[in-house]
Each structure stands twice: as C-alpha cells, then as structure tokens.
C-alpha positions in Angstrom: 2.2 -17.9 12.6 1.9 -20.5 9.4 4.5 -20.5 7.0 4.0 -17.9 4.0 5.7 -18.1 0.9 8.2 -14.7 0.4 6.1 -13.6 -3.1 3.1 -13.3 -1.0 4.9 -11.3 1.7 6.2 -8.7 -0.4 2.6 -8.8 -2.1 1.8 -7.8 1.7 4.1 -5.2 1.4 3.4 -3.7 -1.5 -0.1 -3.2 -0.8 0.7 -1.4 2.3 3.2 1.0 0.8 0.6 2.0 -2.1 -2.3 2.4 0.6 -0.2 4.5 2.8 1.2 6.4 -0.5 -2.8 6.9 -1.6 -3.7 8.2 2.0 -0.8 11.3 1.5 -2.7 12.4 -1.7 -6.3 12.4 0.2 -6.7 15.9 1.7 -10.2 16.4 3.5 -11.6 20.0 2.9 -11.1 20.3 7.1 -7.6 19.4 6.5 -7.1 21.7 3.9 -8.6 25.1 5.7 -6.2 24.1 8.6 -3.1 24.2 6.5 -4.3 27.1 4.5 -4.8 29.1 7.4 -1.4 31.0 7.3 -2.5 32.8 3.8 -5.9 33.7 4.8 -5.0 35.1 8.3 -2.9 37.5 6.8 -4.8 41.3 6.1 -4.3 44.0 3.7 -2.2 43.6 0.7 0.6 41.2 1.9 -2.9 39.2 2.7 -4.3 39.7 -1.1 -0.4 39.3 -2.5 0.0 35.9 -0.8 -3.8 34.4 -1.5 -2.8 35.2 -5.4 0.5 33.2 -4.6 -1.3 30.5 -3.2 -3.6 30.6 -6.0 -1.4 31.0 -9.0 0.8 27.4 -7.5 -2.3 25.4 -7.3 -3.4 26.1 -10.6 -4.2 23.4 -13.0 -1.8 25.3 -15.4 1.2 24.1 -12.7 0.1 21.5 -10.8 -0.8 19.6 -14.2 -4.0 17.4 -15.3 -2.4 13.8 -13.8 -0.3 15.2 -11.0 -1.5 15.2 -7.8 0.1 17.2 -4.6 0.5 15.7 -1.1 0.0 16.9 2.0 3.6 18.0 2.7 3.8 19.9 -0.6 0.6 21.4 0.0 2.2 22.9 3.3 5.3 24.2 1.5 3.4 26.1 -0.4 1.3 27.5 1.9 4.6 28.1 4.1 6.4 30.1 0.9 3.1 32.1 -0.2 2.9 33.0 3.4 5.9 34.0 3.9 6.3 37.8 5.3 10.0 38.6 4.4 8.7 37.4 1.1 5.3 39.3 0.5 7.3 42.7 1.7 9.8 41.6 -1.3 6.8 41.3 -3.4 4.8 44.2 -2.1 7.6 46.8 -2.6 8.3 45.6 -6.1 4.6 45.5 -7.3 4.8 49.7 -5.9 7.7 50.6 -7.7 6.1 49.6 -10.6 3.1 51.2 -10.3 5.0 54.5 -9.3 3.9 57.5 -11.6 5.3 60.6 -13.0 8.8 61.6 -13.4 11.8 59.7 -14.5 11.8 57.0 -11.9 7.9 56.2 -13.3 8.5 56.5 -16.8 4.6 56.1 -17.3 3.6 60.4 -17.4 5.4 63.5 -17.3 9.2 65.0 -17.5 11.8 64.0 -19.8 10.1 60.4 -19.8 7.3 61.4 -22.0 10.2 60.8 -25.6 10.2 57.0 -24.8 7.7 54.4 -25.1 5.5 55.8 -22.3 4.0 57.7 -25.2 1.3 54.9 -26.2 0.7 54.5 -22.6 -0.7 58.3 -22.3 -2.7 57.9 -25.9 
C-alpha cells in the first residue's frame, strides 16, 4: 500500500462514518411494514389503542420538521406502542373514564348531578 498522508486518512474516515450514519436514517417502506408489524397484528381495542400510540409518536408535531428517527428508534417505539401490559394500562384507564351514571361516573345521575357534570347533561 503507498504512503498516505494522516489528513487524507481521517478524510477516509469521516466519509465512512457519515455514509454509514446516512444509511440508519434510510428506512425502505418494506423495512418499515416489517418493524411495524407488532402494532398492526394486534385486534380489537388494545389493536386501535396502540396504532393511535404509534401514530401520535411519529407525528410531525414530535418528531419535529429537521429531525429524523433511525431505525432503532423506530423499533422502540413500535416495541412501547405495542406493548400489552401497557395497552391493558391504557385500556382500563380510557373505560373508567368513559364510565356513566352514579358517583364513580360523575357525567349523569345521583348526587353527582350538583357539580360540573351539569353542562355536560345541557
């Protein structure tokens, strides 16, 4: 191998590290169905919970208009949206809120009806 001067090795160098850091960014849309997978093979509402996870963290509003999301991140997301011990979290919280009637509800009927569940019968 001929000699080469150190400033054009670590120009070598360089270039490599940006083109492999470039390549992480890249996801193909064959890629992307593979990782997503977990959130759309789940059924029922822990299915429609986590695709509204999923879609809520790759919004522009969090990703961010000059930020871009790599492969690995892409996966943890897709890993925490998934999650079941999560979405059963999620799904019984989303039911007690919805819950009607009675003090527990506090949205119609009993003692509940004094508060500020008045506008909501109006």
């Amino acid at each position: 191998m001929a000699f080469e001067y150190p400033s054009t090795i670590t120009a070598r160098k360089e270039k490599k590290k940006k083109a492999k850091k470039d390549s992480d960014y890249k996801v193909t849309e064959k890629e992307f169905s593979k990782i997503t997978k977990p959130v759309f093979n789940k059924e029922g509402p822990k299915g429609e919970i986590a695709f509204d996870q999923l879609d809520a963290a790759l919004s522009s509003e969090n990703i961010g208009d000059g930020k871009k999301i790599t492969k690995k991140g892409l996966k943890n997301i897709v890993d925490a949206a998934a999650d079941d011990k999560q979405l059963t979290r999620t799904k019984r919280s989303i039911l007690r809120h919805y819950k009607s009637g009675g003090r527990a509800g506090y949205s119609v009927g009993g003692k509940a009806l004094r508060g500020v569940s008045k506008i909501l019968i109006k």
